[in-house]
KOLKE-204269 format. One record per residue (C-alpha): residue number from 1; residue in three letters; x, y, z. Coordinates in Angstrom, 2 decimals, padded with zeros to 5 digits. Example, Ala and Ser with C-alpha at 12.3 -4.5 7.8 and 13.67 -1.06 7.14 Angstrom:
// residues 2
nr|rest|x|y|z
1|ALA|012.30|-004.50|007.80
2|SER|013.67|-001.06|007.14
END
This chain:
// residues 129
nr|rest|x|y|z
1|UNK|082.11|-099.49|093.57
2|UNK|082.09|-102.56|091.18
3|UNK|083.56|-100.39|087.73
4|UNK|086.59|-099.34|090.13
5|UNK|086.99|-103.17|091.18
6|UNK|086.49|-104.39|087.56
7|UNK|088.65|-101.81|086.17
8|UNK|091.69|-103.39|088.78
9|UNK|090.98|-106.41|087.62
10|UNK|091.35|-105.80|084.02
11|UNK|088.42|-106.55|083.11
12|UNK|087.94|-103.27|081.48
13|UNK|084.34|-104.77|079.63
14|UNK|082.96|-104.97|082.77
15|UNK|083.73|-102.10|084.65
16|UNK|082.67|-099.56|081.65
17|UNK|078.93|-101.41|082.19
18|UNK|079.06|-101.05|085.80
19|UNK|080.54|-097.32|085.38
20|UNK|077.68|-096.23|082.90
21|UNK|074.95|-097.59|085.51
22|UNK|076.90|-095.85|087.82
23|UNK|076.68|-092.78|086.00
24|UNK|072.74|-093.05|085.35
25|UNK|072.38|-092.88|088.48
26|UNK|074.34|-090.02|089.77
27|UNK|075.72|-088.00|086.75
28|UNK|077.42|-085.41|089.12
29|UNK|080.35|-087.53|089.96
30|UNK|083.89|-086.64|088.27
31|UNK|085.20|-089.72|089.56
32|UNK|082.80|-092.07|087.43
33|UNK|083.86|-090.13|084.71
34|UNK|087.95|-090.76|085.27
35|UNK|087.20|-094.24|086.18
36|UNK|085.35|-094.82|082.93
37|UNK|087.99|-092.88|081.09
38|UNK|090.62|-094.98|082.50
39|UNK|088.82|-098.01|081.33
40|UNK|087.99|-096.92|077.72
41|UNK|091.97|-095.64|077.95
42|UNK|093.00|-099.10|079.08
43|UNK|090.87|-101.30|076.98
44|UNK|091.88|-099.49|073.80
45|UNK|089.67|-100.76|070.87
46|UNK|088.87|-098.35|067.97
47|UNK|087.13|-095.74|068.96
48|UNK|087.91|-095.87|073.25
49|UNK|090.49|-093.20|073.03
50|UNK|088.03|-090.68|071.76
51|UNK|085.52|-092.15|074.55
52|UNK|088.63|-091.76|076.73
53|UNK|088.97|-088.25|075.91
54|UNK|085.30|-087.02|075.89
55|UNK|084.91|-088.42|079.77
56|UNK|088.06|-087.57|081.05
57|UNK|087.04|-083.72|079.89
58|UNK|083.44|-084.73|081.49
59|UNK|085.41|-085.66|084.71
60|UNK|087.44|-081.94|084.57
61|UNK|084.32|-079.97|083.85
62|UNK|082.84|-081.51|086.88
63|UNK|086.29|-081.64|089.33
64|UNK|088.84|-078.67|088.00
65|UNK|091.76|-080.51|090.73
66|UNK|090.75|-084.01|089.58
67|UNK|094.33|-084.03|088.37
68|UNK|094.30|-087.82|087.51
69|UNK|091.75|-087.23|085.36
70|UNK|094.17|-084.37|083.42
71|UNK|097.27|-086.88|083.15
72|UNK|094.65|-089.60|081.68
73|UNK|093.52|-086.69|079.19
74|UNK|096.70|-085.88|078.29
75|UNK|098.41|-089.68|078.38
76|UNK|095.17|-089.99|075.48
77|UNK|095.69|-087.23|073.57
78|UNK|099.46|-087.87|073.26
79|UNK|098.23|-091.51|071.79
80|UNK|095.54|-089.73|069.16
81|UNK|098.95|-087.17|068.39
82|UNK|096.75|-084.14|069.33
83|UNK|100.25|-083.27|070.76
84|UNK|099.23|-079.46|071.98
85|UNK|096.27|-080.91|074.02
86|UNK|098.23|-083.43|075.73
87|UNK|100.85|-080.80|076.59
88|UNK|098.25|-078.44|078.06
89|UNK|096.58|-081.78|079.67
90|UNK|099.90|-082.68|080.98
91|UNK|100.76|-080.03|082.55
92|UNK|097.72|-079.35|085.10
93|UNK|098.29|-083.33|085.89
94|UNK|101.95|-082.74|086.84
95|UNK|100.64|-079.65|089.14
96|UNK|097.54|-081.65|090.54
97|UNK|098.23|-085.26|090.39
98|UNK|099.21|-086.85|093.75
99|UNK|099.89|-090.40|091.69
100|UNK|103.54|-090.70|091.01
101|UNK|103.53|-092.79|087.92
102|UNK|101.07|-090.91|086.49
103|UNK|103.11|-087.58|086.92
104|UNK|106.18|-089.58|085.77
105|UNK|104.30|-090.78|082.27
106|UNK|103.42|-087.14|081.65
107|UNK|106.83|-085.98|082.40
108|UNK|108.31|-088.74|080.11
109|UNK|105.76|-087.73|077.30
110|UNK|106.24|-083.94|077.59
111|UNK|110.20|-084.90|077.67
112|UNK|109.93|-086.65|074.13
113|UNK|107.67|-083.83|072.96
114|UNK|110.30|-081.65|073.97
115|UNK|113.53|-083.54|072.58
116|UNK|111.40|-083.62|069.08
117|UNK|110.63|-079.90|069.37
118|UNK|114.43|-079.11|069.61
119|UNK|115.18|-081.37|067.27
120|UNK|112.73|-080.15|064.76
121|UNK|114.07|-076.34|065.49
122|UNK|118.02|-077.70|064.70
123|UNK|117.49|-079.08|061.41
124|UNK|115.20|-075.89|060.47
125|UNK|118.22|-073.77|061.30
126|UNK|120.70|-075.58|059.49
127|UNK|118.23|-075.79|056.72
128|UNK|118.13|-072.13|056.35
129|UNK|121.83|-071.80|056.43
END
């Protein structure tokens, strides 16, 4: 529809109107939910990441192998630092996502999550030496 159209053209105003009418109308459908998601993800003002968050669960509780909708939850809650959400989030997106560069960015996040995990664990050790 239009939001999916607007939201390609970057015109991320636009498409969360035509996504919300979209979703009036027919509530059931995970993939308004994503696509709105996406839009509040990509348009970023205060306050969109949370929006971001709430519909890309919305999308989930609706579709359980939307797994776009997963890497855009996680890719969010990685940005908000809610860093064991976004692992979990990431996760189910690397195992159900058919986009590539959306499995890549979760890989790439949960690899820098990692790296700061190990890092965190070496300097406790030598700490307690």
């Amino acid at each position: 529809g239009f939001g999916a159209f607007y939201l390609g053209q970057r015109r991320y105003d636009k498409a969360i109107e035509k996504l919300l009418a979209a979703i009036d109308l027919d509530d059931s459908q995970a993939v308004y939910y994503g696509k709105l998601a996406d839009a509040y993800r990509l348009r970023n003002n205060e306050g969109d990441l949370t929006l971001a968050v709430y519909s890309y669960n919305r999308a989930v509780e609706l579709d359980k192998e939307y797994g776009d909708a997963y890497c855009g939850l996680g890719i969010s809650y990685d940005k908000l630092d809610e860093v064991e959400e976004a692992l979990d989030a990431l996760e189910v997106c690397i195992n159900k996502s058919q986009n590539d560069s959306l499995r890549d960015e979760a890989q790439e996040i949960i690899d820098k999550h990692l790296v700061v995990e190990e890092t965190t664990e070496a300097s406790d050790q030598t700490e307690g030496e």
